[in-house]
N, C-alpha and C positions, 0 to 999 in steps of 0.2 A: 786721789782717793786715800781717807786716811784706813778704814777697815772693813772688808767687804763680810758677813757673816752670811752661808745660807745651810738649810736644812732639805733634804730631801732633792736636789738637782734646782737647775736656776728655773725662773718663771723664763714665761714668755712677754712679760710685761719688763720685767727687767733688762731681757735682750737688746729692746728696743731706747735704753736710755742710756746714757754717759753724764749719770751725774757728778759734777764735782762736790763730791760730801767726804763728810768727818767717820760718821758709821751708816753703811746700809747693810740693813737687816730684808733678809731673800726666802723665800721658799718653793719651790718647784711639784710642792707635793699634791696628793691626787686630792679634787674635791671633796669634801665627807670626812676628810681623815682628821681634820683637827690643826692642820698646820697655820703655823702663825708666824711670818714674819718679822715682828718683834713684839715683846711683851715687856711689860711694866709691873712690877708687884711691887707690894707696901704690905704692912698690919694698921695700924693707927697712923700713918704717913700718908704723903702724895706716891701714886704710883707713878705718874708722869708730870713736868713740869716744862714748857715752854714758853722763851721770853723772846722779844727781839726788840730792838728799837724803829722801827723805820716806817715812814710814811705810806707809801705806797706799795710793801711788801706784807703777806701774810705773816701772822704767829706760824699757824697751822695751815696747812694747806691741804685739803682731803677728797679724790677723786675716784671716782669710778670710771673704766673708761667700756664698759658694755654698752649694748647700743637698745639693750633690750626695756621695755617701758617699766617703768618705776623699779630701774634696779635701784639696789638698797647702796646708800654711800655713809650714812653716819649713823651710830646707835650708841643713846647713851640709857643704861637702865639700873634699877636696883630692885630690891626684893617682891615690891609692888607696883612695879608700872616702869614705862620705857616711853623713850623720844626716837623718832626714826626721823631720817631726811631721804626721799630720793634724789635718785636722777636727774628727775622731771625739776625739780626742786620743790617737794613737795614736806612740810613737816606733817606729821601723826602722834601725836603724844596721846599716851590712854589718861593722863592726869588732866588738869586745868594750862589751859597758858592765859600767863596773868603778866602785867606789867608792875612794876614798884615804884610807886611816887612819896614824895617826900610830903607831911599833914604834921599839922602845931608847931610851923615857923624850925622845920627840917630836925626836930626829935622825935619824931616816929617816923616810921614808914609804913605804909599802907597798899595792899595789892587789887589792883582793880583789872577786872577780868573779861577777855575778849566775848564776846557774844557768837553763840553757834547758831548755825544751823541746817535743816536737814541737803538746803542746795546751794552752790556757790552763787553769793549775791554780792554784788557791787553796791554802793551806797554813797546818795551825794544830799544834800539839803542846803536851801538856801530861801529867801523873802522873797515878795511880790503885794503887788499893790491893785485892785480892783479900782477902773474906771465907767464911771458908770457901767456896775456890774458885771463887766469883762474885761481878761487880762489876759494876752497868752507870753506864756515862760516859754524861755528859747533854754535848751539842756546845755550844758559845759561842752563844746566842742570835744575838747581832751578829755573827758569823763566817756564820753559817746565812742570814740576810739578804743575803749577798756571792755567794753559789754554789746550785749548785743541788744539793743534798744528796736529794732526790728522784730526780735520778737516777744514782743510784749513786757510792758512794765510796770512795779504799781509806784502811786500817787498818794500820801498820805497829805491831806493839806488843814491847818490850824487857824481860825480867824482868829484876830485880835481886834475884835470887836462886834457890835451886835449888827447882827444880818439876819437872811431866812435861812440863811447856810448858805455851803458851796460844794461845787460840782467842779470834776474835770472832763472834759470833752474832750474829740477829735486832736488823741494820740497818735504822736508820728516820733520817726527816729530820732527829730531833730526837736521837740515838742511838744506844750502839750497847751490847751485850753483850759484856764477857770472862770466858773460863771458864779452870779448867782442864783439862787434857787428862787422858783414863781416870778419870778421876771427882775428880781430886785436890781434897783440901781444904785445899789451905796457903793465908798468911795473907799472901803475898807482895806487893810495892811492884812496879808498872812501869810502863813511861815509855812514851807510846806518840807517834806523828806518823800526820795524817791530811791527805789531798787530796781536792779534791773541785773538781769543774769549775766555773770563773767563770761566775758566772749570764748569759745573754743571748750566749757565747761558746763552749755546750756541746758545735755541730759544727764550731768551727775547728778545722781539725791542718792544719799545712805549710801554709799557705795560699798560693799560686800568686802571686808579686809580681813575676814577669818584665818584663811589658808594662807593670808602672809605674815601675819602675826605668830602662826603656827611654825611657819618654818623658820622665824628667825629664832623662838622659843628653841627648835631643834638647832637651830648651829651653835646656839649659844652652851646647849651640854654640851654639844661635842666640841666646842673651843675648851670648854674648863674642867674637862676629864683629868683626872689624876695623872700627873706626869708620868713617864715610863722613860728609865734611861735609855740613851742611845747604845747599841749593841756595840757597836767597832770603838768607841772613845771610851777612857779611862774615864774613872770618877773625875768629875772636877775638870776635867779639859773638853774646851769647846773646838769644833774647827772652822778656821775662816778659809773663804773660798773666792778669788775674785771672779769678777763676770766673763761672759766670753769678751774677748777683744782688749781683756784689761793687761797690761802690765803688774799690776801689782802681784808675787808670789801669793799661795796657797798659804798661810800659816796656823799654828795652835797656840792658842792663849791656855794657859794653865791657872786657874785661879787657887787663891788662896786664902 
């Protein structure tokens, strides 16, 4: 270990590791208080910056290790709006999430924006072809694995060409029926798109996020309260502390 720094007594998450690092930043202190195991400041700069090279290893690597449902593990925000990730692996942004594609042969760029809605829906589409009048579509096995197609799904379906229309029947987990409508027997191509509710998600709609938007709103003053020096340390000196079980001595960095 090259410098162990902590604040307020070790964690109890700290206890439990032996990492080999360059600096780890600790803090021991009581929930509410504001303590922060390390921090990054700038004015017009980066406040933090990480690189690595390698394939199969993280930049960053950011965990939570509570077992409690949608504890919070990433938050990035500014003056009007914020991104959250839990646990669960779950993102919340109060803004748009949009993707950035390249338009007029990759001189501009162009943001094109996911589509919401009030409940988690999976979504798959693909063609079929009426034979005399009826066709039954078999669903993506592996699509069918993602949702729950048991309990109900809809069917949006598009002719590409002239008929009395079309109908879907005798929906199953595994499929569905199209006909055509008054008995017709044309031989027509259509293209149809289907949703069906994300498995293990099937009674979320609008889900109530008030009171956690609220509390991260509150930790976030009490992370960025106005510094207050440390009582026992001189101006300008920090104290490093290693973990329990560590070798390495207690020392003071004195900056300058």
């Amino acid at each position: 270990m090259g410098i162990y720094s902590q604040r307020s007594g070790q964690s109890n998450v700290a206890a439990t590791h032996s990492f080999t690092t360059a600096i780890w930043g600790d803090t021991g202190g009581a929930a509410g208080q504001g303590f922060v195991g390390v921090v990054g400041t700038a004015d017009d700069n980066v406040g933090g910056y990480f690189e690595n090279n390698s394939f199969d290893h993280f930049t960053v690597a950011v965990s939570n290790l509570s077992t409690a449902d949608a504890a919070l593990v990433f938050l990035a925000s500014g003056p009007v709006g914020l991104c959250e990730i839990d646990n669960d692996g779950d993102l919340e942004c109060t803004g748009a999430v949009a993707g950035v594609v390249s338009a007029d042969r990759g001189t501009r760029k162009v943001a094109l924006y996911a589509m919401q809605s009030a409940e988690n829906w999976f979504e798959d589409a693909g063609s079929g072809q009426l034979a005399n009048g009826f066709v039954r579509v078999e669903l993506d096995p592996t699509f069918t694995q993602t949702v729950n197609a048991a309990a109900g799904y809809h069917v949006f379906l598009t002719p590409k060409g002239d008929s009395e229309g079309l109908y879907v029947t005798n929906e199953t987990p595994q499929g569905f029926e199209v006909h055509e409508q008054r008995g017709g027997l044309s031989n027509i191509a259509f293209d149809y798109r289907i949703m069906a509710k994300r498995l293990g998600y099937e009674n979320l709609r609008l889900a109530d996020v008030t009171e956690q938007f609220k509390k991260q709103e509150a930790q976030r003053k009490i992370v960025r309260r106005p510094a207050q020096p440390a009582a026992a340390l001189r101006p300008g000196q920090v104290k490093l502390t290693p973990p329990v079980g560590s070798t390495t001595r207690p020392i003071s960095v004195q900056s300058h």
